[in-house]
N, C-alpha and C positions, 0 to 999 in steps of 0.2 A: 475800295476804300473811299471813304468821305469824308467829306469836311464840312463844319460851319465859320462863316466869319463873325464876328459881333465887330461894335462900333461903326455898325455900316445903319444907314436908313432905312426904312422900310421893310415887311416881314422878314423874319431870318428865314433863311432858307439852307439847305443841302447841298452838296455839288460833289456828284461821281468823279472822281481824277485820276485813280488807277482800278485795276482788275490786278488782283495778286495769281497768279497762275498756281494751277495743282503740282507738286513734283510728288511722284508714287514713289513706293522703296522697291526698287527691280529686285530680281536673283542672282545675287553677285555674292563674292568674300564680303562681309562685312555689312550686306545692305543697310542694315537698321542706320549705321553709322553714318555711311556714305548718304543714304537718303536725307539724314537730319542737317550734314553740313551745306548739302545740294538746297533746301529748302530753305535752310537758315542763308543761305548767302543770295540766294534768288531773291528774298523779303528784305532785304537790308538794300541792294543795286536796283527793288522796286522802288525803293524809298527814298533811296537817294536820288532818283530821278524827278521823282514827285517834287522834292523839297529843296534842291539845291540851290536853285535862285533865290529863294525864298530865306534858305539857311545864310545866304550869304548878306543877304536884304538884313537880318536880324543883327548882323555887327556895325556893316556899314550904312544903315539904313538908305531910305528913296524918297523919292520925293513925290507927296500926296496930294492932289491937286482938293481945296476945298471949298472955294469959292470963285470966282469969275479973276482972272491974272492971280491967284494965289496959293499958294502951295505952303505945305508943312514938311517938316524930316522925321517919316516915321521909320518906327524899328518893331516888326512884327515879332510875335514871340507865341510859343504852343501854350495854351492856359490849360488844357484838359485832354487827355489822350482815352475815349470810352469804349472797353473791353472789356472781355471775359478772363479769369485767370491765365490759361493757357496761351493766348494770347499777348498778354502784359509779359508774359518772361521771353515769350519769343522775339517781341522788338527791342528788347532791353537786352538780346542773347545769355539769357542765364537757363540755367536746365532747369527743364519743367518739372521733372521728380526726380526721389529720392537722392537728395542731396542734404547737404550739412544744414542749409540757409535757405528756408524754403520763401522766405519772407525775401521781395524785392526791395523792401525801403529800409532794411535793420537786420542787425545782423543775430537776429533771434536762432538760437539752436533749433530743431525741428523737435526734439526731446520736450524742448519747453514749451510750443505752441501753444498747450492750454493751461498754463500756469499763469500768473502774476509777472511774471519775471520776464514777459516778449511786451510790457507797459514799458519797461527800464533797460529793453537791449538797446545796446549803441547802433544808431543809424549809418546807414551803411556812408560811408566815404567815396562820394564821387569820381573826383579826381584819381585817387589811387587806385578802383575798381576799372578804371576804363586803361588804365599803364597797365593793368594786367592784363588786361583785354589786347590791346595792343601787341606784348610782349607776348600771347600767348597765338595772337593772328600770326606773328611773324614768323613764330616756330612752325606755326601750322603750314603755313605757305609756302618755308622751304624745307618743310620735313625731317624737321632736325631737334633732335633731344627731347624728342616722347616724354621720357621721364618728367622734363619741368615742365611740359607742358600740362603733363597730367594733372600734377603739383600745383599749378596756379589756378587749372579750372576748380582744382576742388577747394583748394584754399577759400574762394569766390563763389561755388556754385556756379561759373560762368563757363559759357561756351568760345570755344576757339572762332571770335566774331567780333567786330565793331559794330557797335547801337549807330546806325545812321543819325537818327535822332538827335546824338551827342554833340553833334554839329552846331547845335541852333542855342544862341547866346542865350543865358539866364536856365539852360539845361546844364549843360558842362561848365557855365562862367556862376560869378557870384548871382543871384541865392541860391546855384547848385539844387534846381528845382528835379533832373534826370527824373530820381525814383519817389518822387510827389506828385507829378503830373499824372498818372492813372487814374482813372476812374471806376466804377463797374457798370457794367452795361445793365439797364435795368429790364432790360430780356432776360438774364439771368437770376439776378438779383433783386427782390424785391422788399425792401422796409421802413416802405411809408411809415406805417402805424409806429415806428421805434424812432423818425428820426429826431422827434425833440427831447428824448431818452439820450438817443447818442449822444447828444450835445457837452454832457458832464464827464469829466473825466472821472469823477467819483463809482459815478453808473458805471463803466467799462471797467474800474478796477474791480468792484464789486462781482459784476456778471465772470469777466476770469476768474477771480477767484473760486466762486459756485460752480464754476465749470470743471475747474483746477479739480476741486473737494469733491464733484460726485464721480470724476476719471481717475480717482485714486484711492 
C-alpha cells in the first residue's frame, strides 16, 4: 500500500507504508468462507495499523510546524482512495458479487445497472450502513443468530466487518464523504478521450439510456 501527501513542497512523491499479506483458502468445512473472513479482517488490522495515528490526528488534529518558532492546527483527512473495483468493496467490506447493491455509493438494484434509473437511486446512507456493519461484526464475533446476521449483510450487500477507514473524520463524520472517496485506478481504467464528455450530466443520462435501449 501507498500513499501520496499533497500541500507539502516540493515533487509529490509516493511512500510504501504497508505490504498487505496473501491469506489462501485452505481445505477445511466452509473454506471459501472462512478464507474471505480471514482476509477480509487481516486487510482492515492492516489498515488499521497503518492509520490509526493518523485517524485520530483527523478529529483531534497536531500541530504543524511551518515556519522558524510557528506552528498551525492541522486535521489531515483521505481526499482520494485509487483502486480497482474489487478492491474498493473490500476496504469498504461489502461483497464483491452477486449481491442486491452492487454499487458502493447508492443503493442502485443490480436489475437496473443499465437503466436510467442507478442516475436517481438513493445514496447509500453512511451512518446507518456502518450500525449494520457493527451489528452484524458483533453477531459475527460471538456467533450468535445466523439468521439476522445473514439479514443485515444482505439487506446492505455488506460483509460481517468494519471499514477501518470509517475512523477518519469527514469519512464517517459530516460530509459523510465514506463511499465518495474511491477512485479507479488508471491501470485498469482508461478514459481520457471521454473525460470532458463525462462532465455533463446530460451526456451520462443520455449514454444509460442507449445503453438501457440496446440491453433490452
Amino acid at each position: 500500500m501507498r500513499i501520496r501527501l499533497v500541500n507539502v513542497e516540493g515533487d509529490a512523491e509516493w511512500f510504501t507504508v504497508a505490504y498487505i499479506p496473501v491469506v489462501k483458502t485452505l481445505k477445511e468445512p466452509r473454506g471459501d468462507e472462512r478464507a474471505r473472513i480471514r482476509r477480509s479482517n487481516v486487510l482492515q488490522r492492516v489498515m488499521y495499523l497503518i492509520f490509526r495515528t493518523t485517524a485520530a490526528a483527523s478529529h483531534k488534529g497536531f500541530e504543524l510546524p511551518v515556519g522558524e518558532d510557528q506552528t498551525v492546527m492541522a486535521f489531515p483527512r483521505i481526499l482520494l482512495y485509487i483502486c480497482d473495483q474489487p478492491e474498493e468493496r473490500a476496504i469498504l467490506c461489502m461483497k464483491s458479487g452477486g449481491t442486491t447493491y452492487p454499487c458502493s455509493s447508492c443503493k442502485v438494484a443490480a436489475r437496473d445497472m443499465v437503466s436510467a434509473a442507478e442516475l436517481t437511486a438513493e445514496e447509500r446512507d453512511v451512518l446507518q450502513t456502518l450500525e449494520k456493519h457493527l451489528e452484524a461484526t458483533e453477531l459475527a464475533n460471538f456467533g450468535e443468530d445466523r439468521p439476522r446476521r445473514v439479514a443485515l449483510e444482505s439487506q446492505e450487500s455488506i460483509n460481517s466487518a468494519i471499514p477501518s477507514l470509517a475512523s477518519f473524520a469527514g469519512l464517517s463524520t459530516p460530509p459523510f464523504l465514506l463511499y465518495k472517496m474511491v477512485g479507479f485506478d488508471v491501470l485498469h481504467v482508461s478514459l481520457d478521450s471521454l473525460t470532458s464528455l463525462l462532465d455533463t450530466k446530460d451526456f451520462l443520462l443520455s449514454l444509460t439510456e442507449s445503453l438501457y435501449c440496446a440491453c433490452t
